[in-house]
N, CA, C and O atoms as CSV, one atom per row, in Angstrom:
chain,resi,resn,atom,element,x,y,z
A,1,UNK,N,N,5.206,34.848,-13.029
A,1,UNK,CA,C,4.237,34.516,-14.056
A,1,UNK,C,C,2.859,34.415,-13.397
A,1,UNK,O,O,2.696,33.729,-12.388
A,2,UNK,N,N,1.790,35.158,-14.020
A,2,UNK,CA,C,0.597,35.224,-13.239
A,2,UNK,C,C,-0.066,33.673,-13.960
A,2,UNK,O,O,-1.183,33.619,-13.444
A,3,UNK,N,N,0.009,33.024,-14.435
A,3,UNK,CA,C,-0.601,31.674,-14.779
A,3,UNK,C,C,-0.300,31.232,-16.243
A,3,UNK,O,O,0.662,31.716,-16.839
A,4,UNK,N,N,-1.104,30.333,-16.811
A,4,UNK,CA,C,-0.175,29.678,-18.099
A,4,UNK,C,C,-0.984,28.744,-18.319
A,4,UNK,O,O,-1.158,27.738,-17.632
A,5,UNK,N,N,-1.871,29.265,-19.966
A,5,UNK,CA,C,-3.217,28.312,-20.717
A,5,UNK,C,C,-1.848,26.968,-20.602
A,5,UNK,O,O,-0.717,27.223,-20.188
A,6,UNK,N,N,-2.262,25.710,-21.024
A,6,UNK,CA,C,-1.572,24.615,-21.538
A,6,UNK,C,C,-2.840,23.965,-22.481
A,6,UNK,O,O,-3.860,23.304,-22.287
A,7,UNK,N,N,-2.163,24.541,-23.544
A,7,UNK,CA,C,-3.047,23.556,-24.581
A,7,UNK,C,C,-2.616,22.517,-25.632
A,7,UNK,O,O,-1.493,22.416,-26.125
A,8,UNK,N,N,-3.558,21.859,-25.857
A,8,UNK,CA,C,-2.678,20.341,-25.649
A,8,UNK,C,C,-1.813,20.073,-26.654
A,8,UNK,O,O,-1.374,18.924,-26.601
A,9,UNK,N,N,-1.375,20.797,-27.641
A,9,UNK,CA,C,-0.387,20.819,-28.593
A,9,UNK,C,C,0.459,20.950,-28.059
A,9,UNK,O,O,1.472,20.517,-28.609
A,10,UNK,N,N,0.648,21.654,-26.579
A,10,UNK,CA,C,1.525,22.054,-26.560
A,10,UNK,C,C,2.370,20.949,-25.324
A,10,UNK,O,O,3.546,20.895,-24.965
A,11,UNK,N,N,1.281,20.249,-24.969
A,11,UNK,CA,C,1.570,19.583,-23.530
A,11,UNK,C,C,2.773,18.220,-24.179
A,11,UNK,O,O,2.663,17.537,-25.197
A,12,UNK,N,N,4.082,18.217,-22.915
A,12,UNK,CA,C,5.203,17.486,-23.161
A,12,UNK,C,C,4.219,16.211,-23.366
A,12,UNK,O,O,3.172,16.095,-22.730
A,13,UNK,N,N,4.759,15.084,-24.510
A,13,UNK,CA,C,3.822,13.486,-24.492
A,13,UNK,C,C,5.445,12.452,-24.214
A,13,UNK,O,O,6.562,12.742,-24.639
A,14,UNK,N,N,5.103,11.391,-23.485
A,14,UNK,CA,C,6.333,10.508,-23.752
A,14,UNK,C,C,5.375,8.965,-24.059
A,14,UNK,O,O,4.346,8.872,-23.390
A,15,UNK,N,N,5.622,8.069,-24.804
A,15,UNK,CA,C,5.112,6.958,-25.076
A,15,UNK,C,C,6.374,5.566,-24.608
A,15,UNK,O,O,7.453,5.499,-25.198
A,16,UNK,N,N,6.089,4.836,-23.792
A,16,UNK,CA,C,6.337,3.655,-23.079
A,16,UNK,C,C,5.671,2.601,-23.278
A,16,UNK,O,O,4.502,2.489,-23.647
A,17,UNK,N,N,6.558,1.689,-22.986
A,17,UNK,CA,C,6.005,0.224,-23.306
A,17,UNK,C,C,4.386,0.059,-22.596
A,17,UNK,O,O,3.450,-0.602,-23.046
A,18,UNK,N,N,4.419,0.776,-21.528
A,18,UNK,CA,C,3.122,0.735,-20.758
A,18,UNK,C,C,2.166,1.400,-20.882
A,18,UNK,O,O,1.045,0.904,-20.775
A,19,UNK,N,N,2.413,3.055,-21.211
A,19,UNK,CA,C,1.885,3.556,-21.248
A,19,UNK,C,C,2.239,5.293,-21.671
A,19,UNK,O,O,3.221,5.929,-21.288
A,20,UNK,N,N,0.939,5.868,-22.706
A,20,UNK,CA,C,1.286,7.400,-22.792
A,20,UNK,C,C,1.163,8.294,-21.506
A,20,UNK,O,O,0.373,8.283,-20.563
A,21,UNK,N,N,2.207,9.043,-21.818
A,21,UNK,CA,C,2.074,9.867,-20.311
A,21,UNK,C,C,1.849,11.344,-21.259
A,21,UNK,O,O,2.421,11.620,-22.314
A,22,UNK,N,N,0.868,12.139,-20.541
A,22,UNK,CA,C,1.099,13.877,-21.329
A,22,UNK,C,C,1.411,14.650,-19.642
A,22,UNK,O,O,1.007,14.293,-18.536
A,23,UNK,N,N,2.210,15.709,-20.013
A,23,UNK,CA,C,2.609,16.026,-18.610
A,23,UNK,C,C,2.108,17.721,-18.848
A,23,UNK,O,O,2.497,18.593,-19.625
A,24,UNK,N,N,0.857,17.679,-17.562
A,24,UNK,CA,C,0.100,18.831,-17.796
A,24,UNK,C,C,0.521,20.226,-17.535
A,24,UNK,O,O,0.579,21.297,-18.139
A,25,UNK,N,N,0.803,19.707,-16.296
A,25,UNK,CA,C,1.622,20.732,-15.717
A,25,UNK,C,C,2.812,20.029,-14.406
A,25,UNK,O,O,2.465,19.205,-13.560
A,26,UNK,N,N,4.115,20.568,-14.533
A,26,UNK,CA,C,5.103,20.066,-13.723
A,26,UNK,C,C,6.195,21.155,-13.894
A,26,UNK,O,O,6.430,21.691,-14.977
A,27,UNK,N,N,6.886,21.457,-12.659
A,27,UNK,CA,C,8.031,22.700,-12.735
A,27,UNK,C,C,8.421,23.105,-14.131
A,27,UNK,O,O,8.091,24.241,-14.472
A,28,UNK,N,N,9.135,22.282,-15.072
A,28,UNK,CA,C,9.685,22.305,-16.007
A,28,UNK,C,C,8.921,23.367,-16.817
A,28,UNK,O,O,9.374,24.476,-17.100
A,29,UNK,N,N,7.513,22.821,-17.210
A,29,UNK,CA,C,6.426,23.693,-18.302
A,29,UNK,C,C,6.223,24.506,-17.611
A,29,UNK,O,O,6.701,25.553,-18.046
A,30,UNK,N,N,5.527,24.668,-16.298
A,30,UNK,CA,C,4.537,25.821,-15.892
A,30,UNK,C,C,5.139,26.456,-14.672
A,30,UNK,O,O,4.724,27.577,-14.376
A,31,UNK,N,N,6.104,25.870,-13.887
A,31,UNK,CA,C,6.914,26.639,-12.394
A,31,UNK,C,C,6.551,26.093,-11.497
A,31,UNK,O,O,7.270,26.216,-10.505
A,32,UNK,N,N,5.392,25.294,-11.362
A,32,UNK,CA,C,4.582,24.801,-10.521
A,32,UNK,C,C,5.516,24.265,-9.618
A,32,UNK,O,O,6.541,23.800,-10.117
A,33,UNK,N,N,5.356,24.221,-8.117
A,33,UNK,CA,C,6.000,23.590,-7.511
A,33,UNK,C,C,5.255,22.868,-6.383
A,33,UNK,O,O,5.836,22.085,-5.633
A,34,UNK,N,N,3.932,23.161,-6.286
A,34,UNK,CA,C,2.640,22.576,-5.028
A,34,UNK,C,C,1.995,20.997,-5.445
A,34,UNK,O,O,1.382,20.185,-4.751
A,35,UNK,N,N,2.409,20.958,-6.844
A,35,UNK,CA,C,1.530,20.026,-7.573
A,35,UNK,C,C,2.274,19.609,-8.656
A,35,UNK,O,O,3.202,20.257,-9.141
A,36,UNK,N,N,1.768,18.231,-9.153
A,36,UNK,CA,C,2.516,18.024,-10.498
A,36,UNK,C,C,1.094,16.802,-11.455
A,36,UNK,O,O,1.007,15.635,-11.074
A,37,UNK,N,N,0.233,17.280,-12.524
A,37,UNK,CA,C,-0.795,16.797,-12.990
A,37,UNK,C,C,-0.103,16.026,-14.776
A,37,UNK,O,O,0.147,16.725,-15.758
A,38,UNK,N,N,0.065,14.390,-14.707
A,38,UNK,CA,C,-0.109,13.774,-15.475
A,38,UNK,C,C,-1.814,13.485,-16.240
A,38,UNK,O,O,-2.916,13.677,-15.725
A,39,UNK,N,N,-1.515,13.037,-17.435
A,39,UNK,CA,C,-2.671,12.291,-17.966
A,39,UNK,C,C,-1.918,10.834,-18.506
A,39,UNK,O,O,-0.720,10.908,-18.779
A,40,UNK,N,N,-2.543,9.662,-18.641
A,40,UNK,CA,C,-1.415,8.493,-18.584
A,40,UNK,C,C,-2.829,7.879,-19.247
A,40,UNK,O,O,-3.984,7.903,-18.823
A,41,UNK,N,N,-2.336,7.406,-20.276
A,41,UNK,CA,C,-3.407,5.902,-21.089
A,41,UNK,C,C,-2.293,4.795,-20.734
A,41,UNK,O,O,-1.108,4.843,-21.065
A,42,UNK,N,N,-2.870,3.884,-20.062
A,42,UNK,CA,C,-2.612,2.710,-19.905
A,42,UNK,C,C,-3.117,1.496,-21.231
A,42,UNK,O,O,-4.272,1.119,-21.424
A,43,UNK,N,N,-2.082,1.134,-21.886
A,43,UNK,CA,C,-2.452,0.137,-22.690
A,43,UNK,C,C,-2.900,-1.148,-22.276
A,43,UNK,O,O,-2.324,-1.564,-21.271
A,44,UNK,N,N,-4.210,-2.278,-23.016
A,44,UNK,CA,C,-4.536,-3.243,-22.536
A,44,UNK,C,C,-3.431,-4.540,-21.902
A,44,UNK,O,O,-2.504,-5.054,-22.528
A,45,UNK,N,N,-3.862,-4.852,-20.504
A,45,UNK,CA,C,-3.278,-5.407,-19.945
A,45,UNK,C,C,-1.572,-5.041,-19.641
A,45,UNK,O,O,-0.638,-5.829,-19.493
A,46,UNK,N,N,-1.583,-3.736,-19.620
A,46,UNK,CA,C,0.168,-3.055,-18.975
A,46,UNK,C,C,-0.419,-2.227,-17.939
A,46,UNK,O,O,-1.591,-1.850,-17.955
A,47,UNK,N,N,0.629,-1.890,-16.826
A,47,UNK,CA,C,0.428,-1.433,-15.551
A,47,UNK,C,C,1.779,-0.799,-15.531
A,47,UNK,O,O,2.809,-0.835,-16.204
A,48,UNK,N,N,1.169,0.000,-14.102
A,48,UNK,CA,C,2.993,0.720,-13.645
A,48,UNK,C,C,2.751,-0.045,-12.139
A,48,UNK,O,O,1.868,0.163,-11.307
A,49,UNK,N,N,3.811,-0.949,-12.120
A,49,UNK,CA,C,4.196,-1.857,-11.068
A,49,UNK,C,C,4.135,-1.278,-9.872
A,49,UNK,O,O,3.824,-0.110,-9.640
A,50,UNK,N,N,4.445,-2.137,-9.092
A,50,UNK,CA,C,4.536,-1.765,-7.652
A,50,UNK,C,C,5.751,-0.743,-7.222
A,50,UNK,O,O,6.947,-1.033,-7.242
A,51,UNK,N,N,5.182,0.517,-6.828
A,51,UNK,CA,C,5.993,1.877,-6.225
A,51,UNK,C,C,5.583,2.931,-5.250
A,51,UNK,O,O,4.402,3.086,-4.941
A,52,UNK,N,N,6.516,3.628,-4.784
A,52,UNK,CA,C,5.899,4.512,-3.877
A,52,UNK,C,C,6.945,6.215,-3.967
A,52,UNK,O,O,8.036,6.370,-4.516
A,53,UNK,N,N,6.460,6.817,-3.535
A,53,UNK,CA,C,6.654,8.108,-3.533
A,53,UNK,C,C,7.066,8.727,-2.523
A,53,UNK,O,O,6.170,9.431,-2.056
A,54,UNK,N,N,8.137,8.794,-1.901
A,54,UNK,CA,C,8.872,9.251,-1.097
A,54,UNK,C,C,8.382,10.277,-0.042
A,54,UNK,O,O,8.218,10.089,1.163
A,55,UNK,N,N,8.194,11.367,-0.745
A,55,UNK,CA,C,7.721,12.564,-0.107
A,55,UNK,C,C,6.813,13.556,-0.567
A,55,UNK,O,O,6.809,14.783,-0.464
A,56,UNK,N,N,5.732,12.406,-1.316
A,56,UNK,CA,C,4.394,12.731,-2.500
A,56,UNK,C,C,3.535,12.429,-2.030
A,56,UNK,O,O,3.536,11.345,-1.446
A,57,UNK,N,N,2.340,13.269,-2.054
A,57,UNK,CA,C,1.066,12.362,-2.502
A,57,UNK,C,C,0.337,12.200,-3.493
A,57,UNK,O,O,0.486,13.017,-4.402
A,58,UNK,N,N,-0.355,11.466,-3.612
A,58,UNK,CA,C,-1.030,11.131,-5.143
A,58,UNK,C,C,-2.172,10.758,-4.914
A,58,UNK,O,O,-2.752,10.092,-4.056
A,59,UNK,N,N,-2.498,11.496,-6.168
A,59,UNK,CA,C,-4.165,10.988,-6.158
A,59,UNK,C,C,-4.775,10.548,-8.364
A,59,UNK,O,O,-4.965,11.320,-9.304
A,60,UNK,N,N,-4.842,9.343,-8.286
A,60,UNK,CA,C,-5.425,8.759,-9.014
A,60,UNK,C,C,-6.834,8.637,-9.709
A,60,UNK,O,O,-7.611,7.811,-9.231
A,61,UNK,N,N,-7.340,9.586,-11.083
A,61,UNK,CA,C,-8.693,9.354,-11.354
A,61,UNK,C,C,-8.909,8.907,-12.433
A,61,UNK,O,O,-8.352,9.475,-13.373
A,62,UNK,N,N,-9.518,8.095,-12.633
A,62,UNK,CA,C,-9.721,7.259,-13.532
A,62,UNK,C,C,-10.840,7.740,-14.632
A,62,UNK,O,O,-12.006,7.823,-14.246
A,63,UNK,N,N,-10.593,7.983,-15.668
A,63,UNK,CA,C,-11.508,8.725,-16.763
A,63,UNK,C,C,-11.983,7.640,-17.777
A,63,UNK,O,O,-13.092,7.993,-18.177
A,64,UNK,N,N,-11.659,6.628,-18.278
A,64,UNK,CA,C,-12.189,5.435,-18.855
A,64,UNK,C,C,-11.218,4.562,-18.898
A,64,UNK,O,O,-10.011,4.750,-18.743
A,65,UNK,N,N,-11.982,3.287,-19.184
A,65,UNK,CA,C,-11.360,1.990,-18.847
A,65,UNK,C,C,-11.665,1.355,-17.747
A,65,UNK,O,O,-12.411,1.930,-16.954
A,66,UNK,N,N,-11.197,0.110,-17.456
A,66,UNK,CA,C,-10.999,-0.272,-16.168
A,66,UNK,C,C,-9.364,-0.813,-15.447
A,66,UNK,O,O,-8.561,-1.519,-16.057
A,67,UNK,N,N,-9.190,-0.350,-14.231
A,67,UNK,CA,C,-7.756,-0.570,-13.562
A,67,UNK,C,C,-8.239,-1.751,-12.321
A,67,UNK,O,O,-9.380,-1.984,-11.922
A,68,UNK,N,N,-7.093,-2.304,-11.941
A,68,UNK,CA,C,-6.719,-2.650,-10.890
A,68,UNK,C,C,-5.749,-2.212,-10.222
A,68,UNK,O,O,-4.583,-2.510,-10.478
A,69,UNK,N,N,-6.177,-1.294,-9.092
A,69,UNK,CA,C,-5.462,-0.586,-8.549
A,69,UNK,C,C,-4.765,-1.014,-6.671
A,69,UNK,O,O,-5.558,-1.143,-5.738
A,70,UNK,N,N,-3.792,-1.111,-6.550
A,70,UNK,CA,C,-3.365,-1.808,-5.472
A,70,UNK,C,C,-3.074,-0.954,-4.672
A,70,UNK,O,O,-2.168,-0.309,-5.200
A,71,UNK,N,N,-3.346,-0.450,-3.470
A,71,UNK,CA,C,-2.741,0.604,-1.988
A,71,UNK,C,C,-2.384,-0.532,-1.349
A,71,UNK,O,O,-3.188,-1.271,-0.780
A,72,UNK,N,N,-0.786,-0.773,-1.439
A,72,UNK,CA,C,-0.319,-2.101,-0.536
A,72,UNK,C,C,-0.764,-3.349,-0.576
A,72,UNK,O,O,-0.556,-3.781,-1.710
A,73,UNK,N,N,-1.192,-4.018,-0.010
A,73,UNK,CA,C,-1.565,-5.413,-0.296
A,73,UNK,C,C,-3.075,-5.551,-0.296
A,73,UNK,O,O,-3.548,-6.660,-0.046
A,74,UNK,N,N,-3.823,-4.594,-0.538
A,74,UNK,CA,C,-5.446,-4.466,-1.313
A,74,UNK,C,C,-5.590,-3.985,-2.463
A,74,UNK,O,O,-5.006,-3.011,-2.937
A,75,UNK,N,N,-6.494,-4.758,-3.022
A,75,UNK,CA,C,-6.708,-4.527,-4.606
A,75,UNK,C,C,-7.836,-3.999,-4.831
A,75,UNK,O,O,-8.559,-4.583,-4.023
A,76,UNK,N,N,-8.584,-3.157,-5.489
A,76,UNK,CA,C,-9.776,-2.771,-5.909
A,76,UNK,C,C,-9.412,-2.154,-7.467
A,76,UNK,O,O,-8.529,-1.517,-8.042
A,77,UNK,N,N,-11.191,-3.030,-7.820
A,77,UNK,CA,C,-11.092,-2.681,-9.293
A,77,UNK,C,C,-11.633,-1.315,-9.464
A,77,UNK,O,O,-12.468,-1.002,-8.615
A,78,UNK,N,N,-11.243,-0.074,-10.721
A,78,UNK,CA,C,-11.819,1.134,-10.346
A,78,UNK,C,C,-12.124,1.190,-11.749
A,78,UNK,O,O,-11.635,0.401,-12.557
A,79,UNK,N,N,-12.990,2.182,-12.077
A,79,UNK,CA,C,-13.429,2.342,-13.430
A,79,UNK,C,C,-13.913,3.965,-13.380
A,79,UNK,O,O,-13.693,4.601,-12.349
A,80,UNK,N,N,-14.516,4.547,-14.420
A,80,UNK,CA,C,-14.778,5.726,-14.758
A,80,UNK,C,C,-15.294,6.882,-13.867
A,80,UNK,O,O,-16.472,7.083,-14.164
A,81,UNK,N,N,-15.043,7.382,-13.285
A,81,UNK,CA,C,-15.407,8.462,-12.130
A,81,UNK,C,C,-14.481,7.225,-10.518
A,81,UNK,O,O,-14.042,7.831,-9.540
A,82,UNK,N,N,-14.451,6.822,-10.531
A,82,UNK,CA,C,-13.782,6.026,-9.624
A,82,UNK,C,C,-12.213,7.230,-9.339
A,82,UNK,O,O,-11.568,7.806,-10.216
A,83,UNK,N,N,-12.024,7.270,-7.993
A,83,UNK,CA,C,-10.472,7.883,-7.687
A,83,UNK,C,C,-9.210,7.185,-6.628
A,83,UNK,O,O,-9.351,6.098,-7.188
A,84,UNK,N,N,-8.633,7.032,-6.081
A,84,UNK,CA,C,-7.497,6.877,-5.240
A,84,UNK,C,C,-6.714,7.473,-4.971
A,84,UNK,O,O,-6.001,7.988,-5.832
A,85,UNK,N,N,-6.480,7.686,-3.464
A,85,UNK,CA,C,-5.071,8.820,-2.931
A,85,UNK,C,C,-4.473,8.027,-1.986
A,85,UNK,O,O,-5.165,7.429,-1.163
A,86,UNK,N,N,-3.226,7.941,-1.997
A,86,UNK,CA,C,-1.961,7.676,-1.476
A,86,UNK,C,C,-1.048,8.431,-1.095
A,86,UNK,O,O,-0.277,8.989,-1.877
A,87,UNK,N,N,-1.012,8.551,0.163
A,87,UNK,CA,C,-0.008,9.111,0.906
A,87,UNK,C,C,1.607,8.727,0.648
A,87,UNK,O,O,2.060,7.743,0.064
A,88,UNK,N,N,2.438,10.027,1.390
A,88,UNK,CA,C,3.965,9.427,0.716
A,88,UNK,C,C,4.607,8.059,1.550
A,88,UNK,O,O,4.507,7.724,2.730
A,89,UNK,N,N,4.970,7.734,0.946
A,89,UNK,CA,C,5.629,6.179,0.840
A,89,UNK,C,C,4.944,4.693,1.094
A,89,UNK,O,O,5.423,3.668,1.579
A,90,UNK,N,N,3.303,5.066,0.442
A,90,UNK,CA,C,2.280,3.738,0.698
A,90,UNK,C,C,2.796,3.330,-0.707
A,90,UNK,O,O,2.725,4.243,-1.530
A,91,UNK,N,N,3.154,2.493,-1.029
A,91,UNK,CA,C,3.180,1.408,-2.050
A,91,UNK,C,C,2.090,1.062,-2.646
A,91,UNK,O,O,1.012,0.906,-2.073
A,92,UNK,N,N,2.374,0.866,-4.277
A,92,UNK,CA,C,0.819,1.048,-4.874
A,92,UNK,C,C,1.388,0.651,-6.395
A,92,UNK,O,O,2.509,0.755,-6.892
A,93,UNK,N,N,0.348,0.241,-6.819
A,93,UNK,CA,C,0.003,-0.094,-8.323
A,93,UNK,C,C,-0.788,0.140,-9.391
A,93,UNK,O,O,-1.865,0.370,-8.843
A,94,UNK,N,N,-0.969,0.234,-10.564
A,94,UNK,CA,C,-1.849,0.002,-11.195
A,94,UNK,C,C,-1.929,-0.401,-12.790
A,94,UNK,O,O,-1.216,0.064,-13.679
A,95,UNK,N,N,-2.870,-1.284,-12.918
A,95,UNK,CA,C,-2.681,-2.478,-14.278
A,95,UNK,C,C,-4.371,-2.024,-15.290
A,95,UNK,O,O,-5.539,-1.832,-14.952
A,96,UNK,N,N,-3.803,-2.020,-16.284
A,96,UNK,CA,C,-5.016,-2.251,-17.377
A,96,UNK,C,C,-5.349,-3.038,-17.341
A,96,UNK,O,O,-4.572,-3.957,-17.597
A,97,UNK,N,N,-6.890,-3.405,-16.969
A,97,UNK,CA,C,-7.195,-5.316,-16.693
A,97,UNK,C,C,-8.332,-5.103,-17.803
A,97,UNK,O,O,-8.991,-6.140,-17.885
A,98,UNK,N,N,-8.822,-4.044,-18.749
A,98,UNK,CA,C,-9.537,-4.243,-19.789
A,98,UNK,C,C,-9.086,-4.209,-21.271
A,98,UNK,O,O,-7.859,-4.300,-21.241
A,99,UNK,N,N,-9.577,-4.107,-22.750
A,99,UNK,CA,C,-9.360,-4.420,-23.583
A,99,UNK,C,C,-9.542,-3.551,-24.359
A,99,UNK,O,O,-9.628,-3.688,-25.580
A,100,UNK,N,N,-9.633,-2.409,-23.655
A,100,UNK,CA,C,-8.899,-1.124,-24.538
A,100,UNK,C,C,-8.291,-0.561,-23.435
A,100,UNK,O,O,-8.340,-0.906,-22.254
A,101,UNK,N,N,-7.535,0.624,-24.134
A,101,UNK,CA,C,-6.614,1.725,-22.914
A,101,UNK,C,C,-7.891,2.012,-21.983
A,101,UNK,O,O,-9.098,2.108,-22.201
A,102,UNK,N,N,-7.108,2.102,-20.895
A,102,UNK,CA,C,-7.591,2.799,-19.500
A,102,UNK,C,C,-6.779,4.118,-19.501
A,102,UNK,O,O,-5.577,4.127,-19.765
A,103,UNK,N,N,-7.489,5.237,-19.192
A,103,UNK,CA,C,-7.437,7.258,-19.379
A,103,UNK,C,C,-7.296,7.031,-17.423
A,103,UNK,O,O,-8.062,6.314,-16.778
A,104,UNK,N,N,-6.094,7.872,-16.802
A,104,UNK,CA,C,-6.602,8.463,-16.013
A,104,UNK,C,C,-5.532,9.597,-16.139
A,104,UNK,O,O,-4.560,9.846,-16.853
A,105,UNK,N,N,-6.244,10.198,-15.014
A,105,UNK,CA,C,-4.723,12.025,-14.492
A,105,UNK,C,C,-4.891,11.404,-13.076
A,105,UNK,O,O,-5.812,10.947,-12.399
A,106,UNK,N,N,-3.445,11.628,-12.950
A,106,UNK,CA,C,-2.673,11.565,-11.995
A,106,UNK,C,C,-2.192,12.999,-11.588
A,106,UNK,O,O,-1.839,13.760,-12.488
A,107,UNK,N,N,-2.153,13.447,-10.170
A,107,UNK,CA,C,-2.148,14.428,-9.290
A,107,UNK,C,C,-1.117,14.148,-8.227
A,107,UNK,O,O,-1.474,13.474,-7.261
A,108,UNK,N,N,0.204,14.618,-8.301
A,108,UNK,CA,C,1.118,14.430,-7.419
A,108,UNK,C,C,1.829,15.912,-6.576
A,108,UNK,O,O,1.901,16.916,-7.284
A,109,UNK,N,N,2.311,16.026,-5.177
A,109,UNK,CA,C,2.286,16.924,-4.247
A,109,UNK,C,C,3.049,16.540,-3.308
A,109,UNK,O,O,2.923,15.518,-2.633
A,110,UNK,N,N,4.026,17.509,-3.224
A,110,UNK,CA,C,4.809,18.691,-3.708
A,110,UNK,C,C,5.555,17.907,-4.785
A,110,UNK,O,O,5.887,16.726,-4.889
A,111,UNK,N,N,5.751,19.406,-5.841
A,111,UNK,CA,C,6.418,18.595,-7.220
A,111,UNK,C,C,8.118,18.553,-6.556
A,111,UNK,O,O,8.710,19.317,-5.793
A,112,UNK,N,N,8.543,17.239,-7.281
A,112,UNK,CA,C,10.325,16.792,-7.083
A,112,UNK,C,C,10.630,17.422,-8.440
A,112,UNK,O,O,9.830,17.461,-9.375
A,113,UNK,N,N,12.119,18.009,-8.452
A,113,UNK,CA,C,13.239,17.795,-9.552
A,113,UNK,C,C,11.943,18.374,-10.300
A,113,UNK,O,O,10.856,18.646,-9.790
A,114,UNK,N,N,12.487,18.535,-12.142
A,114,UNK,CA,C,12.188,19.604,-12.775
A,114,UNK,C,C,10.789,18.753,-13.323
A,114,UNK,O,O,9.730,19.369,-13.444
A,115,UNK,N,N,10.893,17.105,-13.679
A,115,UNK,CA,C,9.669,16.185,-13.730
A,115,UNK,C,C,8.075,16.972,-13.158
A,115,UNK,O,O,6.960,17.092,-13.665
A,116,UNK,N,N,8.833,17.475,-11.583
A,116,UNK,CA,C,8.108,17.164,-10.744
A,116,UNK,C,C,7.865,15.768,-9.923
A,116,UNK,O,O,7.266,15.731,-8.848
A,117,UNK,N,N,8.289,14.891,-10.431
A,117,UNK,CA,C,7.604,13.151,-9.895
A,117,UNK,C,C,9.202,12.651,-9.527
A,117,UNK,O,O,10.284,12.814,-10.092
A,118,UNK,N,N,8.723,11.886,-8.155
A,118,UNK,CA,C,9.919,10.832,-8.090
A,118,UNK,C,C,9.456,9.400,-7.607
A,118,UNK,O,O,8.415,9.415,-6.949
A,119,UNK,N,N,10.018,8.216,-7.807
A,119,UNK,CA,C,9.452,6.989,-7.137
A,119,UNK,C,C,10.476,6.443,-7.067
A,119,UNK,O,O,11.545,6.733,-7.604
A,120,UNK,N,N,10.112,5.298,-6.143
A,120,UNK,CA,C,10.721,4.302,-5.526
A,120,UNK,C,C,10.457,3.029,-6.085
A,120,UNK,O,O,9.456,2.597,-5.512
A,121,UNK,N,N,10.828,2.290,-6.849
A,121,UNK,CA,C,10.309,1.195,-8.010
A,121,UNK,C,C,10.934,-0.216,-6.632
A,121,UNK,O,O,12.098,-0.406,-6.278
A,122,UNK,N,N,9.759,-0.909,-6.187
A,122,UNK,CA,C,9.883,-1.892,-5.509
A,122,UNK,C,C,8.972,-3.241,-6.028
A,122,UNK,O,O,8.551,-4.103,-5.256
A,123,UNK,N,N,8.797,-3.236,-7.252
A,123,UNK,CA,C,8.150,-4.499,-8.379
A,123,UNK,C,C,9.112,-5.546,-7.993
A,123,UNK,O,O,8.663,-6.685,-8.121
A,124,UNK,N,N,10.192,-5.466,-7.600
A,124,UNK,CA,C,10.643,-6.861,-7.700
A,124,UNK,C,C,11.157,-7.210,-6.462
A,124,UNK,O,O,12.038,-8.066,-6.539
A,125,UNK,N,N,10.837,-6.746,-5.119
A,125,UNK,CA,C,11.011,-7.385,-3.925
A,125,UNK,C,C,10.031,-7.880,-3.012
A,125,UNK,O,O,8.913,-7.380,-3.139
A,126,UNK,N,N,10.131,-8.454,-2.421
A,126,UNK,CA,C,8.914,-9.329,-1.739
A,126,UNK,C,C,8.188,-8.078,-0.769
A,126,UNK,O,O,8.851,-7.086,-0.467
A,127,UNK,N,N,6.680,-8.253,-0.297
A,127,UNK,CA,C,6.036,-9.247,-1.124
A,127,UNK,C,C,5.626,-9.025,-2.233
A,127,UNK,O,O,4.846,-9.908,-2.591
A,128,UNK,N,N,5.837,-7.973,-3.232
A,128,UNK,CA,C,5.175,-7.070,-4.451
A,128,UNK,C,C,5.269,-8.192,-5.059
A,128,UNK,O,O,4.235,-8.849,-5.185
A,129,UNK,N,N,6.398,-8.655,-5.541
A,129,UNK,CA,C,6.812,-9.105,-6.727
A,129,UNK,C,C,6.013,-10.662,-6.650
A,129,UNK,O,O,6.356,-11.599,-7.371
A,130,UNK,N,N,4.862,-10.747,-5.613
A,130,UNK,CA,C,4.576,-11.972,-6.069
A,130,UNK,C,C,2.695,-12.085,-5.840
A,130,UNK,O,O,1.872,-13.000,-5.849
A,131,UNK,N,N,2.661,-10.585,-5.647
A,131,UNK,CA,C,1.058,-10.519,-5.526
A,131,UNK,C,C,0.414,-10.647,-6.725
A,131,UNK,O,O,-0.276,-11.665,-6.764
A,132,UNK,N,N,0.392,-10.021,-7.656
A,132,UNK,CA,C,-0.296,-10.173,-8.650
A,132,UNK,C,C,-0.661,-11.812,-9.005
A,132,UNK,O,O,-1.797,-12.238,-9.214
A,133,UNK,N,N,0.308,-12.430,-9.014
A,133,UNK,CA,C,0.498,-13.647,-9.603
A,133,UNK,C,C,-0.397,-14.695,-8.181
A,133,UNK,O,O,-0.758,-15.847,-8.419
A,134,UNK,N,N,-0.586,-14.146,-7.019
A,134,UNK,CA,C,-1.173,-14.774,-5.682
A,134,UNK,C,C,-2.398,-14.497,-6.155
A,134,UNK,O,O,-3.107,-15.426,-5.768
A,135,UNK,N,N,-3.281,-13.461,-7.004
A,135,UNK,CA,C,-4.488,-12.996,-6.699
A,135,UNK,C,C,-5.202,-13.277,-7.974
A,135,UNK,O,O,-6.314,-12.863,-8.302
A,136,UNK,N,N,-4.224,-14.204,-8.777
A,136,UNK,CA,C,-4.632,-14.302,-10.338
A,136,UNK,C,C,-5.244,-15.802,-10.319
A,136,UNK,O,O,-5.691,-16.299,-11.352
């Protein structure tokens, strides 16, 4: 396949307690296998907990709203043109800390499985599971 419009009717959406995800491009839709590009609205005050990515990297940009975004045990607040990249298996977070949705795309490399995305969900072992609540 020499390439592939994705327009947004057409782009996969899933809706979660946390947050909409539209999945731009990932093996499944487009073949892609170098890259895998979410768009994710974060609803006020929901986050995707503390995780990491095995054998990913990621890079985080923030299009409106404001986040609190965690690379391990540092926090920085990020807002509109603001970005973050994480290497595979740095542990990381990020929370809607404003009062409407927070917009970003997410950029993950090399795509896993047909998703493209895989993580390691470590929200509930020390010390994750007790930072937020240390820094509040």
């Amino acid at each position: 396949m020499p390439g592939k419009f994705i327009l947004k009717d057409d782009v996969k959406r899933d809706e979660l307690d946390i947050v909409r995800l539209g999945w731009l491009s990932h093996p499944a839709s487009t073949g892609a296998s170098k890259f895998t590009v979410l768009e994710g609205t974060f609803f006020p005050g929901k986050g995707h907990s503390f995780h990491y990515h095995a054998d990913q990297e990621e890079l985080i940009y923030v299009v409106s709203g404001t986040v609190e975004h965690w690379i391990e045990q540092e926090k920085r607040t990020l807002g509109p043109g603001d970005s973050v990249f994480m290497p595979p298996r740095v542990v990381h977070a990020t929370f809607n800390i404003g009062t409407e949705d927070a917009r970003v795309v997410a950029i993950l490399g090399p795509c896993v499985g047909d998703m493209g995305v895989e993580q390691v969900d470590v929200s509930g072992e020390a010390p994750w599971n007790g930072l937020r609540a240390d820094a509040a």
